[in-house]
C-alpha positions in Angstrom: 11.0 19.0 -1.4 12.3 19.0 1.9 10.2 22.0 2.7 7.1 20.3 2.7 8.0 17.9 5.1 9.2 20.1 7.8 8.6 17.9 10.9 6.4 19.4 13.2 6.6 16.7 16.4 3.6 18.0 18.4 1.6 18.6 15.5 1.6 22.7 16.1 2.4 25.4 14.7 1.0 27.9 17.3 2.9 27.3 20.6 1.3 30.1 22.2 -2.2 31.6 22.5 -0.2 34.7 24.2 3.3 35.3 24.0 4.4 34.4 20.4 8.1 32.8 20.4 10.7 33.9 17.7 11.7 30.9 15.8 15.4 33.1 17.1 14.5 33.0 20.6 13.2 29.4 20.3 16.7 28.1 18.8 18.2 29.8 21.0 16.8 27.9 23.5 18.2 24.8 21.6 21.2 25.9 21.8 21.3 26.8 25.5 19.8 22.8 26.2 22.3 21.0 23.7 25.1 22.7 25.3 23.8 20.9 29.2 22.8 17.6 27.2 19.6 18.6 29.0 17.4 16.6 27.1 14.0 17.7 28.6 14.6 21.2 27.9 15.9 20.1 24.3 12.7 17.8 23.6 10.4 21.3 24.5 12.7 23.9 22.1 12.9 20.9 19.2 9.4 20.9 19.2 8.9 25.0 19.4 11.8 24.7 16.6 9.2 22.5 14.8 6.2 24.6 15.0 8.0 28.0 14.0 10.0 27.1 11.0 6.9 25.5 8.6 5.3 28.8 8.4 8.5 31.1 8.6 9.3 33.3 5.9 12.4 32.6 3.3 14.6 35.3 4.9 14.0 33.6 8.5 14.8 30.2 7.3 17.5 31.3 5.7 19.1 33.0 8.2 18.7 30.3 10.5 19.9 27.2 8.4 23.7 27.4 9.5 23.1 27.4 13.3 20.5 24.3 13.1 23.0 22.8 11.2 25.7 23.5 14.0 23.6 21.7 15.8 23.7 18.4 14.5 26.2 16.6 15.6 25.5 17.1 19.3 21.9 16.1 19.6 19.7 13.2 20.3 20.1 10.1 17.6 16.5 10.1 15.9 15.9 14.1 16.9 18.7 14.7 14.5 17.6 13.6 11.5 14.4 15.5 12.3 16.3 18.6 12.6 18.8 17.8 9.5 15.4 17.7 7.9 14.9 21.4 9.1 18.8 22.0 8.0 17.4 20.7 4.3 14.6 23.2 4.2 15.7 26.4 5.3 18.6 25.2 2.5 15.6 25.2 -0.4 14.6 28.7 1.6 18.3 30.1 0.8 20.3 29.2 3.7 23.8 29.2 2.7 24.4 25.2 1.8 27.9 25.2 2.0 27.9 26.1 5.9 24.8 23.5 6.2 26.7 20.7 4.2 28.9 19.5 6.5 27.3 17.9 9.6 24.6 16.7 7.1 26.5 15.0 5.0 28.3 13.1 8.2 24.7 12.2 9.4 24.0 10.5 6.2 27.3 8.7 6.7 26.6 7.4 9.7 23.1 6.2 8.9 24.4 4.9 5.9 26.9 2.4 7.4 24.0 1.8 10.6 21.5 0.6 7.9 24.2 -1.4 6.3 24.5 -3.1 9.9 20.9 -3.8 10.2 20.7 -5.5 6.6 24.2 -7.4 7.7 22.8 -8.6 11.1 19.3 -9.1 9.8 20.7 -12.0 7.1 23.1 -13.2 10.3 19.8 -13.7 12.3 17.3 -15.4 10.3 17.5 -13.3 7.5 13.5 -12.4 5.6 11.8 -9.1 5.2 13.2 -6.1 6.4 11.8 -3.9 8.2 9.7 -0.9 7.0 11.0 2.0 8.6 6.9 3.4 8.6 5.3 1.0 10.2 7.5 -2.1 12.3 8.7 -1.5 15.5 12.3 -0.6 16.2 12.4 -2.1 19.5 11.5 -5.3 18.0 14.2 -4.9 15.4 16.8 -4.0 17.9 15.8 -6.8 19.8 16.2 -9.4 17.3 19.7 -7.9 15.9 21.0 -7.1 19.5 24.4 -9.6 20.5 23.5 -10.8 23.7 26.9 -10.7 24.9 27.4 -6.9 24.4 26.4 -5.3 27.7 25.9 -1.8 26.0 24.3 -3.2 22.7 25.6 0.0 20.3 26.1 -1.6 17.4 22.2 -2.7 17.5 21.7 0.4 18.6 23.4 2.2 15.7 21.9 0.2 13.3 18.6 0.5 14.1 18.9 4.4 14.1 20.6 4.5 10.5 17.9 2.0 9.2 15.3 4.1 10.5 16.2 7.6 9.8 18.4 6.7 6.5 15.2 8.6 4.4 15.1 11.8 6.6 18.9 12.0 5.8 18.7 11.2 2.4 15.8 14.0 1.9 18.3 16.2 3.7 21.7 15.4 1.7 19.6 15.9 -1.2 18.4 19.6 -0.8 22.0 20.6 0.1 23.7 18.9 -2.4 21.6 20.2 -5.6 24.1 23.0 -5.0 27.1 23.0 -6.9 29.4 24.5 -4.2 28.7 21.6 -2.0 29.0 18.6 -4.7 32.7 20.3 -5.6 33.7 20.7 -1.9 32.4 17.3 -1.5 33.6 15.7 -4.1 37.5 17.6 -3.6 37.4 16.6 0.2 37.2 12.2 -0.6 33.3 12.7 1.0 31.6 12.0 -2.4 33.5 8.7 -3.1 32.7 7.6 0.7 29.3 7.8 0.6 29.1 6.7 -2.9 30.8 3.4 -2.0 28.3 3.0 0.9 25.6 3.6 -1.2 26.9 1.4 -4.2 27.1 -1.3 -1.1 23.7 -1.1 0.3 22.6 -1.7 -3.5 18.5 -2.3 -3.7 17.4 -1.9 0.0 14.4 -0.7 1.1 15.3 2.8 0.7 15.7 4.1 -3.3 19.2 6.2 -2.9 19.5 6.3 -6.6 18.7 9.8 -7.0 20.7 10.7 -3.9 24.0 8.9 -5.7 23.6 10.3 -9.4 23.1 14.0 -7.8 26.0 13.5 -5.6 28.0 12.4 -8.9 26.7 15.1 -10.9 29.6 16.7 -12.8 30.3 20.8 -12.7 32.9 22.7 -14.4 33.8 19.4 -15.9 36.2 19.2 -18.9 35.2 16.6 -21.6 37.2 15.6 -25.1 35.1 13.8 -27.2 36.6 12.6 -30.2 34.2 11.5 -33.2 35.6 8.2 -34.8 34.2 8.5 -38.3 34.9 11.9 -39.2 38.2 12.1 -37.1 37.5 15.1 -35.4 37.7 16.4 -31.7 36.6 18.7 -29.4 37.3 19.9 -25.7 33.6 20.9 -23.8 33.2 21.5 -20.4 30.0 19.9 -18.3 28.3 21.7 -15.9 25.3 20.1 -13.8 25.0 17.0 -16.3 23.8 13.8 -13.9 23.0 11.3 -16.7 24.0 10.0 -20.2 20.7 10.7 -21.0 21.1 14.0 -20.8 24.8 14.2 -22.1 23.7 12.6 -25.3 21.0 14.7 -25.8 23.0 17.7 -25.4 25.9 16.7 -27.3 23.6 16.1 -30.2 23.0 19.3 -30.0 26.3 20.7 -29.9 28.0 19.1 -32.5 25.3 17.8 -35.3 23.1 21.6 -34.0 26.6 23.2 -34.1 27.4 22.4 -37.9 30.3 20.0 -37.0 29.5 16.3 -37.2 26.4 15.5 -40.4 23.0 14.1 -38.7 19.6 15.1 -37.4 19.6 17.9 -34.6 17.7 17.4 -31.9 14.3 18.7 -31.4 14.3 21.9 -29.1 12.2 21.0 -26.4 14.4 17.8 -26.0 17.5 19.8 -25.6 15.2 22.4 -23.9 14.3 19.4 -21.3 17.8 18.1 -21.0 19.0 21.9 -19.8 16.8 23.8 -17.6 12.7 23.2 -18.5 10.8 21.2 -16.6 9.1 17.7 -17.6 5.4 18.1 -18.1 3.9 14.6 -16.9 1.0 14.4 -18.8 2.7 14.0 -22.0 5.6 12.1 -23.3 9.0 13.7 -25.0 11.1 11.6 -27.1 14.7 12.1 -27.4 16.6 10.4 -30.2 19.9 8.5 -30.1 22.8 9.8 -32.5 26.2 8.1 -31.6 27.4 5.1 -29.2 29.5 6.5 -26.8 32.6 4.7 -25.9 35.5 4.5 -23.6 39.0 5.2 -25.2 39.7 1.4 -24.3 36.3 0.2 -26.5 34.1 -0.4 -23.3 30.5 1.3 -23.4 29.4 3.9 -21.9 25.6 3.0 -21.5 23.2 5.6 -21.7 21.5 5.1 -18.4 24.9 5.4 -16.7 26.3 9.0 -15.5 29.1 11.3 -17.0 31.3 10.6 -13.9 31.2 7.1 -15.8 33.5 7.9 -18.1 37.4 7.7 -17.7 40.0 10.1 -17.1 42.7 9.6 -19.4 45.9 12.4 -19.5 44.0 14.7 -17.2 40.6 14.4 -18.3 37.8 12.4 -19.0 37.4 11.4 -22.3 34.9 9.8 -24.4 34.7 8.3 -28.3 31.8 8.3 -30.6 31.1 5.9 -32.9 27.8 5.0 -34.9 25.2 3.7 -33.6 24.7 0.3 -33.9 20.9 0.0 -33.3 18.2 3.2 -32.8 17.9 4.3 -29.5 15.1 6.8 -28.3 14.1 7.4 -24.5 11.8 9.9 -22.6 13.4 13.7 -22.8 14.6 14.7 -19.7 16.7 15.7 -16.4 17.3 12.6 -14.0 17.5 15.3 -11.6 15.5 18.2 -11.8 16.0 20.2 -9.9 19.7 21.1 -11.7 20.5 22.6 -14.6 22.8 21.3 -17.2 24.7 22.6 -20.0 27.4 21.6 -22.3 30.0 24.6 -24.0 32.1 24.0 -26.7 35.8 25.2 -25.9 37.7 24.3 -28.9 38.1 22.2 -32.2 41.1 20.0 -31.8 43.6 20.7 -35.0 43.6 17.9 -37.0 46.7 16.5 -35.9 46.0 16.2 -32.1 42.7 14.4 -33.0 44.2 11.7 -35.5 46.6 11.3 -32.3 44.1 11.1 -29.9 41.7 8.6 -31.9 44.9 6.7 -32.9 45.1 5.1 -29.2 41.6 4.9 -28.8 40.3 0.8 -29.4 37.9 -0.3 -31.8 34.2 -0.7 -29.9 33.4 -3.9 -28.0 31.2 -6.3 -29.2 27.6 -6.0 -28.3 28.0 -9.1 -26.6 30.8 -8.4 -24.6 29.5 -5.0 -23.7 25.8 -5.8 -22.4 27.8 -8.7 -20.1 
């Protein structure tokens, strides 16, 4: 959690032996600095902002969330993914995360396409390790990257601070975006399929963005028509908070073969109980059970480890086929990301007729072969 890694930069949380500062008054004074670009006076309020916030209270943080976060996109490079850090824990204290979202969300952008920079200019110069944000030295990196022919050196500049910070915004964009307001107004504004695609570019790095990328792709108030193959049925659902295939097969098991509509074994309850809202006890391991092959209308599969947003919209929604499966499949029970809730509703039975329509354009299932290539 974010919370636990509220930066403190002097190491303090007592400022004063006699006059105790408000974490209000001391923001305030943040404010008042970023406004003059006076960075002196900045450096002193960041590090009072520091102090005060680890031990305030819920209702403090909370309250205090949406002006940190207006504070963003004026301050210092590094000092403001410190203080989007802050932004991501007074959000896990119940700061509104819609009003936090934004400026976060453009930090992670920009840190994003800098670290993509470094990795670029870091092949373009010799290539070998990377550097490791905790314990190299960014004035070697920038050094090494830095075009000697560029009087201001800002692109070296840039990258260096995205490679560097990239993990404090990633901890940040996290905590904001395990809410479902902001993943919809993200997703309806074009921001999730930017910073997916910047994600999806930088690929294995030295940062994990994994998690980051299947939360931001997490699906809420999500139609769904699933149409069975052998029985010929179908049925509209609706997703809300499902991040994984994982976690949509579990559940759909449930649904349908728990609901009396397709034949097979129901799933066991803690598994659906782990795939919706309890939480994964590490000491022991839950085993889920496979029950159908899930397919693309156009026969492609939709693998298991991939995420709902996987599947295709066809006529307005996303639609997926089941077929048998062709092997066993079991994995451990679970939420790829728990800290959301999922659930799956049934809507309606498709009449007959619409589902024999439906299934009739749907293609047979690629060959294993073709699918694993």
């Amino acid at each position: 959690m974010v919370s636990d890694r509220i930066p403190s930069p002097d190491g303090s949380a007592d400022p004063s032996d006699r006059q105790q500062p408000t974490l209000d008054s001391a923001i305030t004074a943040l404010e008042a600095a970023n406004a003059v670009a006076d960075m002196e006076r900045f450096e002193a309020a960041f590090r009072l902002v520091g102090g005060l916030l680890g031990p305030a209270g819920e209702r403090e943080s909370a309250a205090v969330g949406p002006r940190l976060a207006a504070q963003l996109a004026d301050s210092p490079p590094f000092e403001r993914a410190h203080l989007a850090m802050m932004v991501g824990a007074c959000v896990e204290r119940g700061a509104d995360p819609v009003a936090c979202a934004d400026q976060v969300l453009a930090g992670l952008r920009e840190a994003l396409t800098g670290a993509l920079l470094l990795v670029e200019r870091w092949k373009e110069t010799g290539g070998g390790e990377l550097p490791d944000p905790d314990a190299d030295n960014p004035g070697h990196a920038h050094a090494r990257i830095a075009d000697p022919d560029d009087p201001d050196a800002w692109p070296a500049h840039r990258a260096v601070i995205g490679w560097w910070t990239l993990h404090l915004w990633q901890m940040a964009s996290f905590a904001v975006c395990t809410h479902a307001a902001v993943r919809t107004s993200a997703r309806a504004s074009g921001v999730t399929d930017v910073l997916a695609e910047l994600i999806e570019r930088y690929g294995d790095g030295h940062h994990d963005l994994k998690g980051l990328l299947y939360l931001m792709k997490t699906l809420d108030d999500e139609p769904l028509l699933v149409l069975d193959r052998p029985s010929g049925t179908g049925y509209l659902v609706r997703m809300d908070g499902l991040a994984d295939n994982f976690q949509l097969h579990t559940l759909l098991a449930e649904l349908l073969i728990g609901g009396g509509h397709l034949p097979g074994t129901r799933p066991d309850p803690e598994v659906v109980a782990l795939s919706r809202t309890a939480e994964v006890d590490g000491r022991r391991r839950v085993t889920a059970l496979g029950a159908f092959n899930l397919l693309a209308p156009d026969g492609s599969w939709i693998w298991n480890e991939g995420t709902p947003a996987d599947i295709p919209v066809v006529d307005g929604v996303r639609t997926l086929v089941l077929d048998p499966q062709p092997y066993e499949r079991s994995w451990s029970a679970g939420r790829f990301i728990q800290q959301v809730p999922g659930d799956l509703r049934l809507e309606r039975v498709l009449a007959p007729a619409e589902a024999a329509a439906k299934l009739s354009a749907a293609a047979p299932a690629h060959p294993f072969e073709q699918a694993y290539r």
